[in-house]
C-alpha positions in Angstrom: 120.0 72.3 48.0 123.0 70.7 49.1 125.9 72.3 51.1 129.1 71.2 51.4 130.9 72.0 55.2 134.6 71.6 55.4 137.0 72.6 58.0 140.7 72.1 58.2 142.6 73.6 60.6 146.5 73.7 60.1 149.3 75.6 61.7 149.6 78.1 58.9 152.0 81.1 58.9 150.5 85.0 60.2 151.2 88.0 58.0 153.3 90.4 60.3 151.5 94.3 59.3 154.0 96.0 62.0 151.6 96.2 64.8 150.2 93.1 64.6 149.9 89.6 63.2 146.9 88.5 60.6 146.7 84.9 60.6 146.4 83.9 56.7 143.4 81.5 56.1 143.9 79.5 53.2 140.7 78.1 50.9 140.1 75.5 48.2 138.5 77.4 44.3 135.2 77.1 44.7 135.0 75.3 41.5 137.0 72.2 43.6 134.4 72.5 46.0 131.9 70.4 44.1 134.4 67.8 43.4 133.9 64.9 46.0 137.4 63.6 44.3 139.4 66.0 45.0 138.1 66.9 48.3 138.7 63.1 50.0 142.7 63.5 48.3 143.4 66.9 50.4 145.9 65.8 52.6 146.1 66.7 56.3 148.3 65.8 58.9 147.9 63.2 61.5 148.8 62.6 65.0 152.1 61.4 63.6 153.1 64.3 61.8 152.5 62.3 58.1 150.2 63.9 55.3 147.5 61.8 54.6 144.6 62.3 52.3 141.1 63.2 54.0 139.5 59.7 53.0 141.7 58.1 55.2 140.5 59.9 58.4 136.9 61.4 57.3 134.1 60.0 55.4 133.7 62.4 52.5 130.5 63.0 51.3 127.7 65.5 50.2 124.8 66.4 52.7 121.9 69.4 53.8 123.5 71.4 57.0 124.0 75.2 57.9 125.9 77.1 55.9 127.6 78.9 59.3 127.8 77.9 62.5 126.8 80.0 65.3 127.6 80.0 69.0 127.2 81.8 72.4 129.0 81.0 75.2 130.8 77.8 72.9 127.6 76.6 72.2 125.9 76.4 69.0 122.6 78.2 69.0 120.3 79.0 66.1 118.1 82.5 66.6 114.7 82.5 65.6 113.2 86.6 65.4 109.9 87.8 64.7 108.7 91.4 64.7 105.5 92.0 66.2 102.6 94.5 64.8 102.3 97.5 66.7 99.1 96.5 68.2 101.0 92.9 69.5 101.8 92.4 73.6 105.1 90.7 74.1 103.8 88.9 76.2 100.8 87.1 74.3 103.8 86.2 71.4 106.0 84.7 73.8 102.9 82.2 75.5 102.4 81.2 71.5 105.9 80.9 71.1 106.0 78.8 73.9 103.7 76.5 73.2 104.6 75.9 69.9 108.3 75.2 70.7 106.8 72.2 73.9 104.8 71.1 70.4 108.3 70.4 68.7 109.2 67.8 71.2 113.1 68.4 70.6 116.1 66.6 72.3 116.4 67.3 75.9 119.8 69.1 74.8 117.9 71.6 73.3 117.4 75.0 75.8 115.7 78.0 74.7 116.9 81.5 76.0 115.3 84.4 75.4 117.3 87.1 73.5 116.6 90.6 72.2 113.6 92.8 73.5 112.5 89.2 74.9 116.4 89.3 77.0 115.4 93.2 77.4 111.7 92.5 79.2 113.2 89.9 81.7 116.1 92.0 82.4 113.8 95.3 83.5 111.2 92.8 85.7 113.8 91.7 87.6 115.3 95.0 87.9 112.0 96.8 88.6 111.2 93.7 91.7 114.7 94.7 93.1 114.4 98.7 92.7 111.1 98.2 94.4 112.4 95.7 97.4 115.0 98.3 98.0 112.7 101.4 97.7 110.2 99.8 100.3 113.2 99.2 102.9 114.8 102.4 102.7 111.3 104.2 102.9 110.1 101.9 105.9 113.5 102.9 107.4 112.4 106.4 106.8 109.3 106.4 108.4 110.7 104.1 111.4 113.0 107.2 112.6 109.8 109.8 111.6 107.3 108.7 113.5 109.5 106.5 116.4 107.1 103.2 115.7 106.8 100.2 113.2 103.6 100.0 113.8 102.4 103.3 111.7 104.8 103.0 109.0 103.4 99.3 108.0 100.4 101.0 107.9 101.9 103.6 105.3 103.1 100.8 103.4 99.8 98.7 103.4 98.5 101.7 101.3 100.9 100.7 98.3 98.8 97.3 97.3 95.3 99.2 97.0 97.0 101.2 93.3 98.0 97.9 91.7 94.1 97.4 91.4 93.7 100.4 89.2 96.9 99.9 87.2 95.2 96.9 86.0 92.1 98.3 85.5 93.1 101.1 83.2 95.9 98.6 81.2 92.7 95.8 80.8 90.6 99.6 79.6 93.4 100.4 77.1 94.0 96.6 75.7 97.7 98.0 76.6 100.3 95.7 78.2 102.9 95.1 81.1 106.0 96.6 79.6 109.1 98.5 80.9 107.4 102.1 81.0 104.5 100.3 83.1 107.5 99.3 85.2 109.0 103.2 86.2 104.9 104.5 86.5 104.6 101.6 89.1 107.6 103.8 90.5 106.1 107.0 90.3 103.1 105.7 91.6 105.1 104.3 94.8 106.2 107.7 96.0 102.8 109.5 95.5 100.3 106.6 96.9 103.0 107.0 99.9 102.7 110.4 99.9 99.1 110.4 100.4 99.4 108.1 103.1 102.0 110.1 105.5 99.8 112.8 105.2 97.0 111.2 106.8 98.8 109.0 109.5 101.0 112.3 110.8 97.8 114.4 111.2 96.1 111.9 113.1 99.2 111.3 115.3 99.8 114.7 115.8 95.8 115.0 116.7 96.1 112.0 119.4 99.0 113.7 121.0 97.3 116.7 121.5 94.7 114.4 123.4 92.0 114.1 121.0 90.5 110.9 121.0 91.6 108.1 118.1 88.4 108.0 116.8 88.1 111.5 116.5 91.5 112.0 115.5 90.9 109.2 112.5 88.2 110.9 111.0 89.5 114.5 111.4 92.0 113.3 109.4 90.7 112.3 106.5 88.0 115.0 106.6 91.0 117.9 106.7 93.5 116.1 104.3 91.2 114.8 102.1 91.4 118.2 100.0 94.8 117.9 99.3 95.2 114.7 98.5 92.5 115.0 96.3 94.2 118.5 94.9 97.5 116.5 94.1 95.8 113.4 92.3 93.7 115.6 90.0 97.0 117.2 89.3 99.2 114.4 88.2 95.8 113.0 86.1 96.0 116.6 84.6 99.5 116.5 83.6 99.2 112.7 82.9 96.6 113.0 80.0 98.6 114.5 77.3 101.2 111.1 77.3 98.1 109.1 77.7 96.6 110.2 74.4 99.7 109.5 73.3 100.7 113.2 72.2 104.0 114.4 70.6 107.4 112.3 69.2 107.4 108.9 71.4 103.9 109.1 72.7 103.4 105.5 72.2 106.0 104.6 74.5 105.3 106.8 77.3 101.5 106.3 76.6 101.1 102.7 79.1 102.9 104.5 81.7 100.8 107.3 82.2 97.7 105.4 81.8 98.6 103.1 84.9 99.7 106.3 86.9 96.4 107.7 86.0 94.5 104.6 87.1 96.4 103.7 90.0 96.4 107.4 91.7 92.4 107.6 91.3 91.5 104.3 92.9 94.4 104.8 95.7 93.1 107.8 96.4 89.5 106.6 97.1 90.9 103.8 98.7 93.1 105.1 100.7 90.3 107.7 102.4 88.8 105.0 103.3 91.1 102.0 104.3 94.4 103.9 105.8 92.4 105.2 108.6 91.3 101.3 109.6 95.0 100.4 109.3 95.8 102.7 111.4 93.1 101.6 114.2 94.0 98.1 113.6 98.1 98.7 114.1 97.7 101.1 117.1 95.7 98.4 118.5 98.5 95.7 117.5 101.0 98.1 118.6 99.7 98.7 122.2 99.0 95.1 122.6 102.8 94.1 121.5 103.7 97.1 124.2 101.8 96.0 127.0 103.2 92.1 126.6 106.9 93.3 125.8 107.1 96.7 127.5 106.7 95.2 131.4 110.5 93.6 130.3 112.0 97.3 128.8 110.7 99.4 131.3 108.8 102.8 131.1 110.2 104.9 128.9 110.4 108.8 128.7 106.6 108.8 126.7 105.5 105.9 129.0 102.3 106.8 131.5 103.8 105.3 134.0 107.0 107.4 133.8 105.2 110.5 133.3 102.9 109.9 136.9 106.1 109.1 138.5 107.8 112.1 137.0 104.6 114.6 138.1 105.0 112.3 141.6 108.5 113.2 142.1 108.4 117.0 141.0 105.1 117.5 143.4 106.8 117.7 146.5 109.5 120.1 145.7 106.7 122.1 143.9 105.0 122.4 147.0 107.9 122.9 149.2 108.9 125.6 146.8 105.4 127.9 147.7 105.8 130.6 150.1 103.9 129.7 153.1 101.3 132.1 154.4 102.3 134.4 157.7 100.2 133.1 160.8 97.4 135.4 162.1 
């Protein structure tokens, strides 16, 4: 079918309505609009101020284009939409999309930019990437002034990695996909997989400084806090299972959220029994052996050996001095 597109743009006078001025747009009977006649004798002004008909600037003719022009940020653009089924990933419709637009072979003028829940999805992964950058420094920053080391608080954070594993797991088990409620469980799951971490590290720490050995102290740890750790995963995954099944108004949204909380707290849980107590051996190693090459250009400080045999040096003689001496016989 053709269209016809014509656009004349004239200084025309604006209708005051008291507040405010409507400009008046002024349009051609649709009946003329079929006649090619008629439409190359409308007369517009040139650069010279003269009315001339339209033939004399414009070829006239009848042709196939869009009946409206669109544009975003002054440039045209033409949306193409699609709603998905209910059982359809984003994610899998955008790859086909994809491929099928790199199929077109368009113009190299021609961008595509994603729009709509598409715009939405972007928008939340590079939101959730910051949130989470900025979570990790403020807790590491934490954990710095709790414990007084960076060595043990890396170790708190090298328990974060060992939940992603069952995230995926449980999202692959569900044929569910990455979306933005997957986004705030990874959240959730950041605070309680840290959680379960601190736990461990501060009983072992506070074991060591009451002079048990490491060794010991490792696996004391995890044999006492293993019941509550174990209490508060069982816990969430109990009060996680009603939005898993997807139960009540808006289960389907909240449903992949608590699925990856549910699989990422039960395999952080085993792993982290197991693997934070060999973090911690390895970076109380690392930590000693950065102390022993830096600390001989700081100094002892007040928890140093060295300064506390010095210290018991320096008290000893006015200790002794201090005792009554015994009356000769």
């Amino acid at each position: 079918m053709s269209q016809l597109s014509v656009t004349l743009t004239q200084h025309l006078a604006k209708f005051n309505a008291g507040d405010r001025l409507v400009p008046i747009r002024v349009q051609i009977e649709e009946d003329a609009r079929t006649d090619i006649q008629r439409l190359r004798n409308l007369r517009v002004t040139n650069a010279a101020g003269t009315a001339v008909p339209l033939a004399a600037v414009a070829d006239v003719s009848f042709s196939q284009g869009p009946s409206s022009i669109k544009r975003y940020d002054r440039e045209r653009r033409a949306v193409i939409g699609v709603d998905l089924e209910s059982t359809g990933a984003m994610s899998d419709a955008r790859e086909t999309f994809l491929t099928v637009f790199e199929q077109q072979k368009l113009p190299a003028a021609v961008r595509l930019q994603a729009s709509g829940d598409a715009e939405v999805q972007d928008e939340v992964a590079t939101g959730f990437m910051t949130a989470m950058g900025t979570g990790l420094m403020i807790v590491f920053g934490v954990l710095v002034l709790l414990f007084g080391s960076v060595a043990q608080p890396i170790t708190i954070l090298l328990s974060l990695p060992l939940s992603f594993g069952g995230v995926v797991i449980g999202l692959l088990a569900t044929n569910n996909s990455i979306s933005m409620p997957v986004y705030i469980g990874l959240l959730m799951l950041m605070g309680i997989v840290t959680k379960n971490a601190i736990v461990l590290v501060d009983f072992a720490l506070e074991e060591i400084a009451s002079g048990v050995p490491r060794f010991d102290a490792v696996i004391d740890a995890g044999r006492k806090r293993a019941r509550p750790i174990i209490m508060t995963t069982l816990a969430m995954v109990a009060g996680m299972i009603p939005s898993a099944l997807a139960m009540g108004d808006g289960g389907e949204f909240r449903a992949p959220m608590a699925i990856a909380v549910i699989g990422g707290l039960l395999v952080s849980t085993v792993l982290s029994l197991v693997f934070v107590p060999s973090f911690f051996t390895v970076m109380d190693d690392f930590g000693r052996g950065v102390w022993w090459i830096f600390g001989r250009f700081i100094g002892p400080t007040d928890e140093s050996p060295e300064y506390l045999a010095a210290e018991a040096a320096a008290r000893k003689p006015a200790h002794d001095s201090a005792q009554p001496h015994a009356p000769a016989e």
